[in-house]
MOPAC internal coordinates of N, CA, C and O (Angstrom, degrees):
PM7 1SCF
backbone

  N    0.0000 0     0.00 0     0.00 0    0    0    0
  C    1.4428 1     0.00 0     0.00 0    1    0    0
  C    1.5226 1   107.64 1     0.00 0    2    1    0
  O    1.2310 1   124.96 1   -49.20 1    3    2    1
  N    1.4821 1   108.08 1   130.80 1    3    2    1
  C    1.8046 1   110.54 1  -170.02 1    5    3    2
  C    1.5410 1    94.81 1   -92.27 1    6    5    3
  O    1.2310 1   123.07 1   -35.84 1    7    6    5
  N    1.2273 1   111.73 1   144.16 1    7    6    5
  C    1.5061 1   126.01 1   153.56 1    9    7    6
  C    1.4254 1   123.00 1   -72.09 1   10    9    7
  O    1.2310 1   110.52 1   -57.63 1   11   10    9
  N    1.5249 1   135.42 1   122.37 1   11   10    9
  C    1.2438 1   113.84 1  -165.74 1   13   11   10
  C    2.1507 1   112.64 1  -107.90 1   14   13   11
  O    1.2310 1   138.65 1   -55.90 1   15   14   13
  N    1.1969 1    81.44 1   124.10 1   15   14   13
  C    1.8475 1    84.73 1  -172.89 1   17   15   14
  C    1.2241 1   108.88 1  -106.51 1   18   17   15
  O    1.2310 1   115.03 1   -30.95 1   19   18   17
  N    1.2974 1   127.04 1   149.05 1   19   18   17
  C    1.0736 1   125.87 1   174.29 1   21   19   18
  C    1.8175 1   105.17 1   134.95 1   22   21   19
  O    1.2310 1   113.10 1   -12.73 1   23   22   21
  N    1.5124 1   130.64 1   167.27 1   23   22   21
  C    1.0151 1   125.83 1  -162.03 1   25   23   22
  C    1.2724 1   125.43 1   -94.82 1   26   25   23
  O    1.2310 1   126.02 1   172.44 1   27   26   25
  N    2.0878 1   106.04 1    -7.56 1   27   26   25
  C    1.6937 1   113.63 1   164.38 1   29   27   26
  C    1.3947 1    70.05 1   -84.57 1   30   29   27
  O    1.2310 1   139.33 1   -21.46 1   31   30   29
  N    2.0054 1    80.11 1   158.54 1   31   30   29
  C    1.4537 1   121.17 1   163.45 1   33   31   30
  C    1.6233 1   103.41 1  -130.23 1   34   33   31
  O    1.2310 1   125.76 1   -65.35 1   35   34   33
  N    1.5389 1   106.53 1   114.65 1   35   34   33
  C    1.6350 1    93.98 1  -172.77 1   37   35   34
  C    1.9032 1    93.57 1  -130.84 1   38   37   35
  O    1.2310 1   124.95 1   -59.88 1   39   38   37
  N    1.6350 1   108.10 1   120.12 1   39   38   37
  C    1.1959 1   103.68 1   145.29 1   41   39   38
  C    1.3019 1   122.85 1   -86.08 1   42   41   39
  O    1.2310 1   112.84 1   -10.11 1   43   42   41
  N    1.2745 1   131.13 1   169.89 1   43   42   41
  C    1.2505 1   144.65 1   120.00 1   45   43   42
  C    2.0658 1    90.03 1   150.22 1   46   45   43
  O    1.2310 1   121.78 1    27.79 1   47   46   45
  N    1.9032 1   114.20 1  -152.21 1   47   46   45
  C    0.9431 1   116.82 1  -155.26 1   49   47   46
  C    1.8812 1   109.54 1  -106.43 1   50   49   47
  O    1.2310 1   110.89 1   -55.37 1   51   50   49
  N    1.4581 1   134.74 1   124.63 1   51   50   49
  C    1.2827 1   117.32 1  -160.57 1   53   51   50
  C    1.3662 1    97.89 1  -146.09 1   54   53   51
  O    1.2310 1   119.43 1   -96.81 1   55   54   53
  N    1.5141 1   118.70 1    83.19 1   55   54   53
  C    1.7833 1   140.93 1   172.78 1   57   55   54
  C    1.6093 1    90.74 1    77.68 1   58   57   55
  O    1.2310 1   111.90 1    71.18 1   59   58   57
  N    1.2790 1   132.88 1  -108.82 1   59   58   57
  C    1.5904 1   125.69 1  -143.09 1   61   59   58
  C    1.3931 1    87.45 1  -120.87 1   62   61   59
  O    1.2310 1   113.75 1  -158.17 1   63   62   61
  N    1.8466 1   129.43 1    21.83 1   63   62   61
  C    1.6895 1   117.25 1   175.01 1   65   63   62
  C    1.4829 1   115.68 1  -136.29 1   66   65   63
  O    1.2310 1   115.68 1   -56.43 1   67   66   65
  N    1.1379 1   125.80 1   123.57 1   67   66   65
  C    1.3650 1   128.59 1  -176.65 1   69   67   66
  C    1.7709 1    98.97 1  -110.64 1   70   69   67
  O    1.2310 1   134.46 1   -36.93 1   71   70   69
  N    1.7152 1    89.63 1   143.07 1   71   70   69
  C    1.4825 1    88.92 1  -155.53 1   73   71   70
  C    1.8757 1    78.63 1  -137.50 1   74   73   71
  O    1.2310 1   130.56 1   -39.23 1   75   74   73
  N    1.4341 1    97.24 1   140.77 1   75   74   73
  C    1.5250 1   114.79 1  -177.62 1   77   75   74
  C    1.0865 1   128.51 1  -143.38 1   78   77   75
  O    1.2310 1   113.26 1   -33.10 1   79   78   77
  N    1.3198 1   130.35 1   146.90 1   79   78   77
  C    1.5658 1   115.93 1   150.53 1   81   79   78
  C    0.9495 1   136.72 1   -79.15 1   82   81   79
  O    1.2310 1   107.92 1   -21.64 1   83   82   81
  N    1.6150 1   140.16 1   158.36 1   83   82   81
  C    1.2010 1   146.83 1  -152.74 1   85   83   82
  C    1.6820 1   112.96 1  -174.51 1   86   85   83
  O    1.2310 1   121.23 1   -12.37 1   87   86   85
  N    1.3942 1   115.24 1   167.63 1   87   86   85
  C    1.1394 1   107.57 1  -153.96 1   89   87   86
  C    1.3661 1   113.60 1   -73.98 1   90   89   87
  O    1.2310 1   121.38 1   171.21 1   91   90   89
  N    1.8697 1   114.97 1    -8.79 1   91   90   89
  C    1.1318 1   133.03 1   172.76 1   93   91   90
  C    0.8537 1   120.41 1   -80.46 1   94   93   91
  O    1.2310 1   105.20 1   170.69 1   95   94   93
  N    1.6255 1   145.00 1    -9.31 1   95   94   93
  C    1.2550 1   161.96 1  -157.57 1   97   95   94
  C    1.2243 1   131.91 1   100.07 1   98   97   95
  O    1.2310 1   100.99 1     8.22 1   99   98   97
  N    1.2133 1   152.18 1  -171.78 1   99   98   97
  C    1.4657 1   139.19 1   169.51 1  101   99   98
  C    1.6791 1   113.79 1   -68.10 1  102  101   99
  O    1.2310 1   126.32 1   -61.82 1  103  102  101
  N    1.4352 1   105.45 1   118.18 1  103  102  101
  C    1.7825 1   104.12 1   171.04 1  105  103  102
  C    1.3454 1   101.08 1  -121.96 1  106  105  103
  O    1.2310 1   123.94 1   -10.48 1  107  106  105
  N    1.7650 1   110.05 1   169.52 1  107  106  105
  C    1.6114 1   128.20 1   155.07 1  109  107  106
  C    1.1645 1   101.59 1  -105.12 1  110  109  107
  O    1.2310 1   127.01 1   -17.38 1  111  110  109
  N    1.8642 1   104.12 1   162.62 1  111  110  109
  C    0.9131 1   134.30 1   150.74 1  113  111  110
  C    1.4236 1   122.84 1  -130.12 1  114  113  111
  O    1.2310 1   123.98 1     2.55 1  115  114  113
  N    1.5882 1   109.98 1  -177.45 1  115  114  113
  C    1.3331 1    88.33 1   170.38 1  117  115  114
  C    1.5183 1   103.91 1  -125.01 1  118  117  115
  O    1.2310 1   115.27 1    -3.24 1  119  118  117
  N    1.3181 1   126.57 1   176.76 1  119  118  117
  C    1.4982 1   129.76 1   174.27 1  121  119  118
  C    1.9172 1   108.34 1   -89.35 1  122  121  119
  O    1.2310 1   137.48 1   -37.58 1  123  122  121
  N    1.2666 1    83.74 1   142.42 1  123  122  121
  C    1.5894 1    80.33 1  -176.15 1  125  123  122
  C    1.8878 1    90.37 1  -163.84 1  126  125  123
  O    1.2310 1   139.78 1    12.39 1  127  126  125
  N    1.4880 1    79.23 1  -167.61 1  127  126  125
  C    1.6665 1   100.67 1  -179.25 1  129  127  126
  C    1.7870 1   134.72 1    73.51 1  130  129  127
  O    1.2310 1   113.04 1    47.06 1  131  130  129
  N    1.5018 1   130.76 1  -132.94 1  131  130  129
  C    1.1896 1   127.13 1   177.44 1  133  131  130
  C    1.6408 1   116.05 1   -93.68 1  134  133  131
  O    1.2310 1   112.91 1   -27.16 1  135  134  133
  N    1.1204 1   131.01 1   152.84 1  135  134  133
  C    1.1552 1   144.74 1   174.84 1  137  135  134
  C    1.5912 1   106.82 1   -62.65 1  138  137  135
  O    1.2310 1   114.99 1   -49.24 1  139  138  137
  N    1.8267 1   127.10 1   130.76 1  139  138  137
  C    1.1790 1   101.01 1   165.60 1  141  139  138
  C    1.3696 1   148.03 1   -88.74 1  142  141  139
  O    1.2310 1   134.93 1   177.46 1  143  142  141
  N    1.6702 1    88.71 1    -2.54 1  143  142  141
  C    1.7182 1   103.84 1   160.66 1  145  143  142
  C    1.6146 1   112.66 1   -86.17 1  146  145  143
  O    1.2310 1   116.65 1  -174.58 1  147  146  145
  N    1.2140 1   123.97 1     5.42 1  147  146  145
  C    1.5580 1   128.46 1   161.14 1  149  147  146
  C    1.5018 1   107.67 1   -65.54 1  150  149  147
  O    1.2310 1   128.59 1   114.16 1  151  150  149
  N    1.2927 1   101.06 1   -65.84 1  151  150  149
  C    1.4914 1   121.02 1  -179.18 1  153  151  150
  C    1.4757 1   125.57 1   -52.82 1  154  153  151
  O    1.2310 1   128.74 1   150.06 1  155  154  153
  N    1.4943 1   100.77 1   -29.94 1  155  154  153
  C    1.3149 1   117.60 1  -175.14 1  157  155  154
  C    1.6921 1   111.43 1   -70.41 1  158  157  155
  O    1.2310 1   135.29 1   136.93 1  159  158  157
  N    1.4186 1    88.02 1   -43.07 1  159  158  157
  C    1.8843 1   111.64 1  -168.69 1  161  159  158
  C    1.8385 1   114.80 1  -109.01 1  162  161  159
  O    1.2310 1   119.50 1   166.30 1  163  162  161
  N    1.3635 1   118.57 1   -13.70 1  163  162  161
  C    1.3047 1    97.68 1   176.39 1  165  163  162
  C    1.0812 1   119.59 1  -107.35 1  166  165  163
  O    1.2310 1   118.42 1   -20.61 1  167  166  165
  N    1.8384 1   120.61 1   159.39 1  167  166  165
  C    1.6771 1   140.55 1  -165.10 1  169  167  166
  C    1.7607 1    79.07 1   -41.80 1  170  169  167
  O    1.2310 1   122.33 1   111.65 1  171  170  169
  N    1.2187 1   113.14 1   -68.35 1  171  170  169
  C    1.3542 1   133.45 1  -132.84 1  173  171  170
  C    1.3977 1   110.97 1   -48.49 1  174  173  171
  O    1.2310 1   126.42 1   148.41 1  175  174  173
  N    1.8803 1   105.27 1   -31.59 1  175  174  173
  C    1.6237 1   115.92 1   177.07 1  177  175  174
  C    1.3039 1   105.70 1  -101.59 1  178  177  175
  O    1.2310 1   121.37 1  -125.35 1  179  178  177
  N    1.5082 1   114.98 1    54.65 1  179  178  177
  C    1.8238 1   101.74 1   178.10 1  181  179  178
  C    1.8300 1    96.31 1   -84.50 1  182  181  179
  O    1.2310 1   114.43 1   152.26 1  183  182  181
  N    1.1658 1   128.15 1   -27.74 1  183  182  181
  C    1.1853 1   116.39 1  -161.70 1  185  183  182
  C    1.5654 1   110.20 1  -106.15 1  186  185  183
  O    1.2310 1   124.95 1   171.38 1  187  186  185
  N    1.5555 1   108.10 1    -8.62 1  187  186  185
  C    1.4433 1   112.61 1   151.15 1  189  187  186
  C    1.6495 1   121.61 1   -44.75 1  190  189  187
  O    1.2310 1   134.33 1   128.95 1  191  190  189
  N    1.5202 1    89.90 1   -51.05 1  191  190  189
  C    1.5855 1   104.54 1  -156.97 1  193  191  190
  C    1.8416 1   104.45 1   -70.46 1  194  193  191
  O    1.2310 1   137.12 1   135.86 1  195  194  193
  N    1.7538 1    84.45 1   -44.14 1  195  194  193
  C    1.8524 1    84.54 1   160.04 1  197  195  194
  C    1.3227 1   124.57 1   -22.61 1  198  197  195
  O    1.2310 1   129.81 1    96.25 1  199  198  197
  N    1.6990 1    98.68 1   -83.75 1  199  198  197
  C    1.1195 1   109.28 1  -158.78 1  201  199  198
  C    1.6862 1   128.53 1   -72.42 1  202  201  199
  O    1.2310 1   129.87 1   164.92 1  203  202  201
  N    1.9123 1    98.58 1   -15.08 1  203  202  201
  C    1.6072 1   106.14 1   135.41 1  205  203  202
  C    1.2695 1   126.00 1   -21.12 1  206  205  203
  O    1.2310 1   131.66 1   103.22 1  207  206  205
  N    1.8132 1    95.09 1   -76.78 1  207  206  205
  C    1.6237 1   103.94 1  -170.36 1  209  207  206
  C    1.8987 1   107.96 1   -67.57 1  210  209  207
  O    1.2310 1   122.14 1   157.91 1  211  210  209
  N    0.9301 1   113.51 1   -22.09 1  211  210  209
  C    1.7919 1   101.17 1   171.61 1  213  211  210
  C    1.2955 1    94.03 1   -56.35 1  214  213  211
  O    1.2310 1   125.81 1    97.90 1  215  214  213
  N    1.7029 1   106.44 1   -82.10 1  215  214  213
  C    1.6011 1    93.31 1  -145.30 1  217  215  214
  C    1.5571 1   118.81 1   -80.82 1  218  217  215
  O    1.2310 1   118.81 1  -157.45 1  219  218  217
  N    1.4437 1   119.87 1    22.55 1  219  218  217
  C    1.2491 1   125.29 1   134.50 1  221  219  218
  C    1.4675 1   122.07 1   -50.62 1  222  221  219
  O    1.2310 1   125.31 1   121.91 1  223  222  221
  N    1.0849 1   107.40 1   -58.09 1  223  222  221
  C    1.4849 1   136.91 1  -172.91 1  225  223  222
  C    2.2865 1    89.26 1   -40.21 1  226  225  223
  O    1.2310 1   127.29 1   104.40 1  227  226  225
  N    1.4056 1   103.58 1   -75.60 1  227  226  225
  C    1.0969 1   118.55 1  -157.67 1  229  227  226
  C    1.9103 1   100.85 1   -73.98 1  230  229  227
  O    1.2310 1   118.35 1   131.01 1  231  230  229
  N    1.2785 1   120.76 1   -48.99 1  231  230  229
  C    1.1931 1    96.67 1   159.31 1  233  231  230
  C    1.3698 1   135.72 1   -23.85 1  234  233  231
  O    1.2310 1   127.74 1   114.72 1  235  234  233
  N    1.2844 1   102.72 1   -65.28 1  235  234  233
  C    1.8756 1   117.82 1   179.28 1  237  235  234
  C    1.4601 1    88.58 1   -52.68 1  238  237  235
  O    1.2310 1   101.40 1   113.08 1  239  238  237
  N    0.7799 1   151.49 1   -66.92 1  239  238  237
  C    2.0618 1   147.05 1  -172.54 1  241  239  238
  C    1.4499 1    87.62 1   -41.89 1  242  241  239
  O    1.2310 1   111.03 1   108.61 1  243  242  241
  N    1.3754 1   134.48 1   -71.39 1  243  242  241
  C    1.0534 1   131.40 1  -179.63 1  245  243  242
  C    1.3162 1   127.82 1   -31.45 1  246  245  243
  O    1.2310 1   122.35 1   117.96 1  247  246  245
  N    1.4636 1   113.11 1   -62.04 1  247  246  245
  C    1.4801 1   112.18 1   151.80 1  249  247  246
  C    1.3260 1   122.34 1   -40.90 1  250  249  247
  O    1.2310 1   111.61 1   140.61 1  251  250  249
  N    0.7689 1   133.42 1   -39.39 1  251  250  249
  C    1.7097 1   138.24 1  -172.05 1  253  251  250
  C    1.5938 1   111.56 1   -67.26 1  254  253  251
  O    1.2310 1   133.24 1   144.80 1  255  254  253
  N    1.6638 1    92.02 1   -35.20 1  255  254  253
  C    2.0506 1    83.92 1  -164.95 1  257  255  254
  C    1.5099 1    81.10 1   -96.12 1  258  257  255
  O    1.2310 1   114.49 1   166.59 1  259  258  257
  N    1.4028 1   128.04 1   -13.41 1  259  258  257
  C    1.9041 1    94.17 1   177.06 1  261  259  258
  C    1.2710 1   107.50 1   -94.13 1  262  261  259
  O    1.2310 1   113.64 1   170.76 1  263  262  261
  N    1.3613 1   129.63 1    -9.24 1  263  262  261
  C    1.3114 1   129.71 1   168.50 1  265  263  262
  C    1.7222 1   115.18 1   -62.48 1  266  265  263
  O    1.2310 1   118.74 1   140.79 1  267  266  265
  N    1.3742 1   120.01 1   -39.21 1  267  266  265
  C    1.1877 1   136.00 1   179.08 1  269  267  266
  C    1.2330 1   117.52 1   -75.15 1  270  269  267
  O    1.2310 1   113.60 1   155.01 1  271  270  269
  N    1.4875 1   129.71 1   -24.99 1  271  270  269
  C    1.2266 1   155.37 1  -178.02 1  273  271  270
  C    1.4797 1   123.32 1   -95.30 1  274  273  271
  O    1.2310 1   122.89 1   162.96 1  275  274  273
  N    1.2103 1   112.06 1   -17.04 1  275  274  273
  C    1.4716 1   144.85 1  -158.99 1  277  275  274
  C    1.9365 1   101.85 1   -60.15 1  278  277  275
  O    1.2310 1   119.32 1   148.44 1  279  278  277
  N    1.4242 1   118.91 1   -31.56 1  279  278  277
  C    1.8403 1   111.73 1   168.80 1  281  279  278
  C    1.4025 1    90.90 1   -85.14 1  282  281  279
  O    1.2310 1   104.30 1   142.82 1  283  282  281
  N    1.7412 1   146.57 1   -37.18 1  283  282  281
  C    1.2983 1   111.36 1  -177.18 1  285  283  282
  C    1.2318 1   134.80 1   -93.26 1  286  285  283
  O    1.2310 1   123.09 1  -160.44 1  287  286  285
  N    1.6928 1   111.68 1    19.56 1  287  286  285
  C    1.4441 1   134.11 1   165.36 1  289  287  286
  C    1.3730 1   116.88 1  -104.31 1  290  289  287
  O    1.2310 1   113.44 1  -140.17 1  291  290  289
  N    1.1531 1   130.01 1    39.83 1  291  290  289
  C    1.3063 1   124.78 1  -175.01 1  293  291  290
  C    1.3650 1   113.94 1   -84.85 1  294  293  291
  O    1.2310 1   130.27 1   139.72 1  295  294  293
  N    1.3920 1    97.80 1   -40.28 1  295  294  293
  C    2.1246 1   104.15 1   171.99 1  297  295  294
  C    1.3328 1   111.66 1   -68.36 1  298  297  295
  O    1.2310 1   126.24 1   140.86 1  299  298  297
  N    1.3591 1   105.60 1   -39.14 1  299  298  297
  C    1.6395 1   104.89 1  -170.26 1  301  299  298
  C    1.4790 1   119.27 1   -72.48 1  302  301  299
  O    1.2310 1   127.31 1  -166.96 1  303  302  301
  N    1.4480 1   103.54 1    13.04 1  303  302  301
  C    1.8129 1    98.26 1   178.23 1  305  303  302
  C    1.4467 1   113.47 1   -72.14 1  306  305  303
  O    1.2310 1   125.85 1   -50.57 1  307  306  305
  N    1.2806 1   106.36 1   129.43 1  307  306  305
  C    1.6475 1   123.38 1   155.70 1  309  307  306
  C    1.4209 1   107.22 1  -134.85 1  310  309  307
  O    1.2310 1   120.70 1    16.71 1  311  310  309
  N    1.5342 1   116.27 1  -163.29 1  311  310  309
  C    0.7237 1   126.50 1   151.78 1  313  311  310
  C    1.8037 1   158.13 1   -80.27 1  314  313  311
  O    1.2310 1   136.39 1  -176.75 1  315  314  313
  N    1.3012 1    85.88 1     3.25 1  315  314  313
  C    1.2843 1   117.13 1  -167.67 1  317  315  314
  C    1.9136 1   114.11 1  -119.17 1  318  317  315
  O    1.2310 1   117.97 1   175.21 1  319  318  317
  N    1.4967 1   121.47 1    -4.79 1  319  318  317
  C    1.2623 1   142.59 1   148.75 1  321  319  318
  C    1.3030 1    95.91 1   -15.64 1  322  321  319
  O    1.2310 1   127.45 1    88.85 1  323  322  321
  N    1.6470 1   103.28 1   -91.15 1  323  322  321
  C    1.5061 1    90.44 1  -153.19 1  325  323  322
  C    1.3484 1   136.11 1   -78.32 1  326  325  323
  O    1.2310 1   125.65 1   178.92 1  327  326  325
  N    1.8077 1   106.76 1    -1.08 1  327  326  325
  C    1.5432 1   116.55 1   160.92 1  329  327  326
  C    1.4172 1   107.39 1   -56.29 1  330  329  327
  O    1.2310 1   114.21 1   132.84 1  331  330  329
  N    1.5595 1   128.57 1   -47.16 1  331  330  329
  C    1.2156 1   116.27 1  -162.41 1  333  331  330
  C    1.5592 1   106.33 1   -82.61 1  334  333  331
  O    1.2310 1   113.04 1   154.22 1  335  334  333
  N    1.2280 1   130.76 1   -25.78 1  335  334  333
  C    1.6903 1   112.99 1   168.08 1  337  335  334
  C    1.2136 1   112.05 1   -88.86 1  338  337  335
  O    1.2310 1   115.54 1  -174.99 1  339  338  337
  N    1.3237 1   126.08 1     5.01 1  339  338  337
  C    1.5066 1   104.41 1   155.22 1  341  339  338
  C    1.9831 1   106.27 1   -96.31 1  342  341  339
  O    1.2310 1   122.46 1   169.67 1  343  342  341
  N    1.2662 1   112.90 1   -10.33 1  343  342  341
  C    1.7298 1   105.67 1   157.81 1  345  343  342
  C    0.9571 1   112.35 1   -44.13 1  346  345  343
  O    1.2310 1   122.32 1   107.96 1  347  346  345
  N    1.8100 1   113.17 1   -72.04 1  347  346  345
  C    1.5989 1   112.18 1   170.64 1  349  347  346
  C    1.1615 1   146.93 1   -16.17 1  350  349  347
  O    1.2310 1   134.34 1   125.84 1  351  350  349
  N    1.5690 1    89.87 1   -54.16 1  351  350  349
  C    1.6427 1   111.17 1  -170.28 1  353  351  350
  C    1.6541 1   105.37 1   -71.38 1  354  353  351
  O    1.2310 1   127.25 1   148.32 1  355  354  353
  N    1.2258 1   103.66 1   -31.68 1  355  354  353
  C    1.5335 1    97.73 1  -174.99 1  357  355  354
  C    1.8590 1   109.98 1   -88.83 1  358  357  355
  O    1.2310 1   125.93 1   157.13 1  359  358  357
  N    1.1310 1   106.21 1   -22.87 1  359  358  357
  C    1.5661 1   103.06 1   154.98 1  361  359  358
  C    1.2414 1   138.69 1   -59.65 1  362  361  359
  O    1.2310 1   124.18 1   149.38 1  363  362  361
  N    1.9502 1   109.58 1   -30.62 1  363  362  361
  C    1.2321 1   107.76 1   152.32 1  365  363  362
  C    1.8115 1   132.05 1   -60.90 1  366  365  363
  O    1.2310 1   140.33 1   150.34 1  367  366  365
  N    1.3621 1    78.17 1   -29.66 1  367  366  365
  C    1.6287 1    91.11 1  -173.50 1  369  367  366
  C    1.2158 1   107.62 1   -72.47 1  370  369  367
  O    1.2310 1   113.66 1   167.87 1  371  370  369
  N    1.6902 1   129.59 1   -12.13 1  371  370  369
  C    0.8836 1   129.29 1   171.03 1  373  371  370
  C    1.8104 1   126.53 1   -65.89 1  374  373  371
  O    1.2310 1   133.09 1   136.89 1  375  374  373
  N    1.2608 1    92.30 1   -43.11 1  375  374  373
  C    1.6083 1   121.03 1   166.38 1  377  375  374
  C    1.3686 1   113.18 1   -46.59 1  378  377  375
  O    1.2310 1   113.89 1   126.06 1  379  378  377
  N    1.1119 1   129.17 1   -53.94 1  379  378  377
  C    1.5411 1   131.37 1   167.23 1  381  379  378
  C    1.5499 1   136.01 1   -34.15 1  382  381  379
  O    1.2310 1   123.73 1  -112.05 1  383  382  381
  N    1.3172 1   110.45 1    67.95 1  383  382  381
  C    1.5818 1   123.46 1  -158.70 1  385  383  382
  C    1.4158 1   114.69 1   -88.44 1  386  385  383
  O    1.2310 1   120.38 1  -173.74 1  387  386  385
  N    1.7199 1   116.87 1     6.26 1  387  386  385
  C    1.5114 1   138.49 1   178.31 1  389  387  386
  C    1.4831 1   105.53 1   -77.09 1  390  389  387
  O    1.2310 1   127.07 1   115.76 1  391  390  389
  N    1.6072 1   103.99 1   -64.24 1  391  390  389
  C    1.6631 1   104.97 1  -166.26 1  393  391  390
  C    1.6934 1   113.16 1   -46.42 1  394  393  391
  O    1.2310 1   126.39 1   140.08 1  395  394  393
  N    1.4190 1   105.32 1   -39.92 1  395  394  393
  C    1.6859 1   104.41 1  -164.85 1  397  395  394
  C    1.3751 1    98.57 1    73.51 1  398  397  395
  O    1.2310 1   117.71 1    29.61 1  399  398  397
  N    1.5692 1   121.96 1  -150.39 1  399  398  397
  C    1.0977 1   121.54 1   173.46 1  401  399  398
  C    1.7482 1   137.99 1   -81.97 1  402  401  399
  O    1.2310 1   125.40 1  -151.27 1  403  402  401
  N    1.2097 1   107.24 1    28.73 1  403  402  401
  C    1.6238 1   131.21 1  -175.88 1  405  403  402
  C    1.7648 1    81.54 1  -102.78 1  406  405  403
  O    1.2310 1   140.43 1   -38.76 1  407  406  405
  N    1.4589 1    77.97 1   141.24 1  407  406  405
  C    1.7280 1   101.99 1   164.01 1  409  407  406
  C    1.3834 1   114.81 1   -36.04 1  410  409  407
  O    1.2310 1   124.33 1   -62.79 1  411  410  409
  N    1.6816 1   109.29 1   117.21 1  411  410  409
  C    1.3065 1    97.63 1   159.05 1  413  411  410
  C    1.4689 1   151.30 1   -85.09 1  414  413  411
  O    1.2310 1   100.49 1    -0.88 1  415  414  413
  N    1.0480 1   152.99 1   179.12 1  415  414  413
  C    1.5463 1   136.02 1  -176.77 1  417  415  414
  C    1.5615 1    96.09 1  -130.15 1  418  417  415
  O    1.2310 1   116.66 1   -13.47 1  419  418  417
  N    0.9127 1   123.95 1   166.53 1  419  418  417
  C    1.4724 1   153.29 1   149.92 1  421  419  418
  C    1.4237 1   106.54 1   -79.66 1  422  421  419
  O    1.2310 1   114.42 1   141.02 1  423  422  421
  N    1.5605 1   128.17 1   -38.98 1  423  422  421
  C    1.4160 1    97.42 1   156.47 1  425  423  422
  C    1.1508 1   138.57 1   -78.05 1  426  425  423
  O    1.2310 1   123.79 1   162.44 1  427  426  425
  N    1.4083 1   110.34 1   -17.56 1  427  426  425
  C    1.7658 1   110.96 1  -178.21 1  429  427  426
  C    1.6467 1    96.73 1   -60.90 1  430  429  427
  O    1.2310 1   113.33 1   150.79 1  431  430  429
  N    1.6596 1   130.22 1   -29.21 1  431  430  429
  C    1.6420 1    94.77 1  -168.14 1  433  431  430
  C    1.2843 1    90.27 1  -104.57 1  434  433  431
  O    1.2310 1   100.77 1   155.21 1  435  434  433
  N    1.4726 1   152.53 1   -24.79 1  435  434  433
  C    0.8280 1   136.03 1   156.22 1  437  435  434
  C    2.0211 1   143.80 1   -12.92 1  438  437  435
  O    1.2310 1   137.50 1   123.59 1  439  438  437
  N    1.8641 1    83.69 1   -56.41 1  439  438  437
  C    1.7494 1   108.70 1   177.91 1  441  439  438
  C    2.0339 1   100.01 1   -87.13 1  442  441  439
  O    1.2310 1   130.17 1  -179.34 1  443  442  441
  N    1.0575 1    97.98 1     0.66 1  443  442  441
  C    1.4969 1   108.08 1  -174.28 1  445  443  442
  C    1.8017 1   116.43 1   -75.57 1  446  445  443
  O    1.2310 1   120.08 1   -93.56 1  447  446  445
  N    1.4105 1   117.45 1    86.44 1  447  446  445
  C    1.3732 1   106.16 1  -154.85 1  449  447  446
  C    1.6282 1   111.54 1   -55.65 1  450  449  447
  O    1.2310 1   112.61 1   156.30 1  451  450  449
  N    1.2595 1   131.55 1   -23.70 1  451  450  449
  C    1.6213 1   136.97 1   175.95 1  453  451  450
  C    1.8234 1    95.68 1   -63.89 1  454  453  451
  O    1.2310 1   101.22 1   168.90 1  455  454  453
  N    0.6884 1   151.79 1   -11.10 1  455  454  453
  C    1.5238 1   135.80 1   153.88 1  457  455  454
  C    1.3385 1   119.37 1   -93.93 1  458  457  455
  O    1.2310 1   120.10 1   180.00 1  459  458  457

């Protein structure tokens, strides 16, 4: 990822570089990688899309316990909050040695008396 110097400041998208601000200053990038109607539709991403839908799945939990938590986080706001409880969350989810390869929950290890 380039840092962008100089005295334009240009967001938005310009042929293969999207250029933004951020808390580091204005950078580019470039666009690349898989298609998201590839991903959406081929054999090849069935377990992509899975593992989408997990840690979708566990995010939203994530949301839930900082939403619920939300008067004893008042100091602790940054920006970086809710990356780290959804780290968590997916570490629990890691713990979950029941599902096998079926969707996991955050409640199965949760209600799980060995954790």
């Amino acid at each position: 990822m380039a840092k962008l110097k100089g005295i334009i400041k240009l967001e938005g998208t310009l042929d293969n570089l999207t250029f933004y601000k951020a808390k580091e200053g204005y950078l580019v990038k470039t666009n690349g990688g898989v298609s998201k109607e590839r991903i959406k539709n081929d054999p090849a991403f069935e377990r992509t899309r899975e593992n989408g839908s997990e840690f979708g799945r566990f995010a939203s939990s994530g949301k839930l316990l900082r939403t619920s938590v939300t008067n004893l986080m008042i100091r602790a706001k940054d920006n970086r909050v809710s990356s780290r409880v959804t780290q968590k969350m997916t570490q629990i989810k890691n713990f979950d040695a029941t599902s096998g390869k079926r969707p996991k929950k955050c409640s199965n290890r949760i209600s799980n008396n060995r954790g």
